[in-house]
C-alpha positions in Angstrom: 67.0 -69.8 14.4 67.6 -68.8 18.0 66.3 -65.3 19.2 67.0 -65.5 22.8 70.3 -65.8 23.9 68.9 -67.6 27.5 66.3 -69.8 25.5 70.0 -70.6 23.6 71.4 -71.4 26.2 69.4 -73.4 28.0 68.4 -75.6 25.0 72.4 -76.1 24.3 72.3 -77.2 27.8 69.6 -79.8 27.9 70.8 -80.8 24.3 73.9 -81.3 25.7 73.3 -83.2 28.7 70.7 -85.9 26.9 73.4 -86.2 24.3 71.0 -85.3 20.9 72.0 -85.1 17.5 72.7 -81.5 15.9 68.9 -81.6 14.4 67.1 -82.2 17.7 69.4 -79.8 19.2 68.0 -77.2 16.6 64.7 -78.4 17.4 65.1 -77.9 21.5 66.9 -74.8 21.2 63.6 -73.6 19.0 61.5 -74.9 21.4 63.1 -73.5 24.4 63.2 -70.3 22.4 59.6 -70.4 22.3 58.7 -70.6 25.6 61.7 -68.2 27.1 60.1 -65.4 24.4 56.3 -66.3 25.2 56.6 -66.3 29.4 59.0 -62.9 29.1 56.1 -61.3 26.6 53.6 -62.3 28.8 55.6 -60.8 31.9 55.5 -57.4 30.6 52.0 -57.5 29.2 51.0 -58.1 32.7 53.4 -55.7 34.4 52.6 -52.8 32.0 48.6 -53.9 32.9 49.5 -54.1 36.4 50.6 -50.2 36.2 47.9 -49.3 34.8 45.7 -50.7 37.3 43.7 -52.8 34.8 45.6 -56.7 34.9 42.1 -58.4 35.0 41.0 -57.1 31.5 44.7 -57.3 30.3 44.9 -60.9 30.8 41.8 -61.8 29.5 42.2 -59.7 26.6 46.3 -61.2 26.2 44.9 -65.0 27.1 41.8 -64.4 24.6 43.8 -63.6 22.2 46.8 -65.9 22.2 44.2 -68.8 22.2 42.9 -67.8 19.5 45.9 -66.7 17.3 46.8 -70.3 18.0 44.9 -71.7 15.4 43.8 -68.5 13.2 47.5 -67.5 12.5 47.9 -63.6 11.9 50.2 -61.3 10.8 54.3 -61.3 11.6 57.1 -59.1 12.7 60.6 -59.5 11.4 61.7 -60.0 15.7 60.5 -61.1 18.2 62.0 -58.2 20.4 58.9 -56.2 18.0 56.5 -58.9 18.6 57.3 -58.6 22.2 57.1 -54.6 22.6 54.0 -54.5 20.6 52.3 -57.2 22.4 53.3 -55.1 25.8 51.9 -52.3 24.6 48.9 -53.3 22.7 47.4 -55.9 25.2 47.6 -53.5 28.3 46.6 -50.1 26.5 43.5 -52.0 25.5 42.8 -53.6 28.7 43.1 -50.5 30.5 40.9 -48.6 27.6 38.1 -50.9 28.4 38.9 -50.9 32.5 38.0 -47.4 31.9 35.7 -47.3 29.4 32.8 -49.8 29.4 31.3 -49.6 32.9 30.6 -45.9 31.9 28.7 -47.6 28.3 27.8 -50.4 30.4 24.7 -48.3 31.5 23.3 -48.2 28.1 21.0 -50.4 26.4 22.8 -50.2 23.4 26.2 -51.8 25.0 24.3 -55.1 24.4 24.3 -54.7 20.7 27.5 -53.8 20.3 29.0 -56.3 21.9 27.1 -58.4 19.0 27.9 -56.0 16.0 31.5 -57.0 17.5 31.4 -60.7 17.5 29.6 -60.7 13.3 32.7 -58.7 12.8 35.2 -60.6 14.5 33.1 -64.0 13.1 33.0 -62.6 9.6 36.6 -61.7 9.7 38.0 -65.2 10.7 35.4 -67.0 8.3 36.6 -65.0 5.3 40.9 -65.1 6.3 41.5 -67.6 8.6 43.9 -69.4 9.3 46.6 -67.2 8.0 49.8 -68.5 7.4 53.7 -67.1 7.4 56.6 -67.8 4.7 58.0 -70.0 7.7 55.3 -72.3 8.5 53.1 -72.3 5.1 49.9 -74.5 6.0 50.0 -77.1 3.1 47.0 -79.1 4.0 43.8 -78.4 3.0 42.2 -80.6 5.6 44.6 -78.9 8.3 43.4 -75.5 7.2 40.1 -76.5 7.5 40.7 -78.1 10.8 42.2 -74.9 11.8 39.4 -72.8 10.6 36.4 -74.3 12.3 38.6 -74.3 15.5 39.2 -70.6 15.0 35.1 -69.9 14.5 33.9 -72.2 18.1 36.7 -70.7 19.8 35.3 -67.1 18.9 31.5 -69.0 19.9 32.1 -70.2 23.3 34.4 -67.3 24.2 31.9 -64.6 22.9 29.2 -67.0 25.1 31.3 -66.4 28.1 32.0 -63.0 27.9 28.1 -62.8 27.9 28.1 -63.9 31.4 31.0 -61.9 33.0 31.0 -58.3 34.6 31.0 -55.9 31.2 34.5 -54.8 31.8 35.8 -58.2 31.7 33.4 -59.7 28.8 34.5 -57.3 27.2 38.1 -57.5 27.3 37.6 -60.9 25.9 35.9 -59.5 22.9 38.6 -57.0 22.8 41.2 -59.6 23.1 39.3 -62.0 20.3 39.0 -58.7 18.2 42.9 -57.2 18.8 43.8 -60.7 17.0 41.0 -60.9 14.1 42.7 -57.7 12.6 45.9 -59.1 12.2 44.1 -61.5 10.1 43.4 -58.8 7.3 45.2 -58.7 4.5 46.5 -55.1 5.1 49.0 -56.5 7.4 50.0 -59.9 5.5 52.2 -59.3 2.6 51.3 -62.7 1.5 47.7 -62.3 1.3 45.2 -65.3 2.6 
């Protein structure tokens, strides 16, 4: 199913051009799809963080959390064009909540143990839901899902490890961005369940 009328296009060309078959064209035109709706929802996460004066922590909290909904799954929209709005409002409202935010905790003592009372949430999360799966691309495998789940729990390790050694704002906008995409793991926002 094509949701972009340019990621369309394009794929028709190149489908075109290197002569495919209707069924690789479909898979192109997906595929172009894809990336035309990924680079334009990363465009205006970082231009909404950009005017808020916060792009640092809105990347890392957009990049942090794209990585890891790679291989933990999540909940769906029904469009893209919602995916795409939330995403551009979510990312850079959170970014520019911790911009403004943690160096003013960072002072504490106490920021230190929250940031770990944050990653055993975010850990506990993924270890009891992840991966989570859509009607559209149902993870079948057992071995796969496992796969997927141990890739989900060291990628919330090492990035939890280097948010450690950042400045606080930006370590933790990667805990922010890690923990943004553990709740759409919940089952609250997955009709389906685990």
């Amino acid at each position: 199913m094509a949701y972009s009328s340019l990621g369309t296009k394009i794929g028709n060309y190149i489908a075109q051009e290197l002569h495919y078959s209707e069924e690789q064209k479909e898979v192109l035109v997906y595929a172009v799809d894809s990336l035309v709706l990924g680079v334009l929802g990363f465009v205006m996460i970082m231009t909404v963080g950009t005017l808020l004066q916060a792009p640092q922590e809105v990347f890392l909290i957009a990049v942090t959390g794209v990585v890891l909904r790679k291989f933990s799954g999540g909940a769906h929209f029904r469009s893209p064009l919602q995916c795409l709005v939330t995403g551009a409002i979510v990312y850079p409202l959170g970014g520019w909540f911790i911009k403004k935010n943690v160096p003013l905790w960072a002072e504490y003592t106490y920021i230190n143990w929250l940031n770990i009372c944050i990653v055993l949430i975010i850990l506990l999360i993924v270890y009891l839901y992840a991966p989570v799966d859509s009607e559209a691309k149902p993870i079948i495998s057992r071995s796969f899902r496992k796969r997927l789940h141990r890739i989900s729990m060291v990628i919330i390790i090492i990035c939890s490890c280097i948010a450690y050694f950042l400045p606080s704002s930006l370590g933790a906008a990667m805990l922010g961005g890690l923990f943004l995409q553990t709740l759409t793991l919940l089952p609250i926002f997955n009709t389906k369940g685990r």
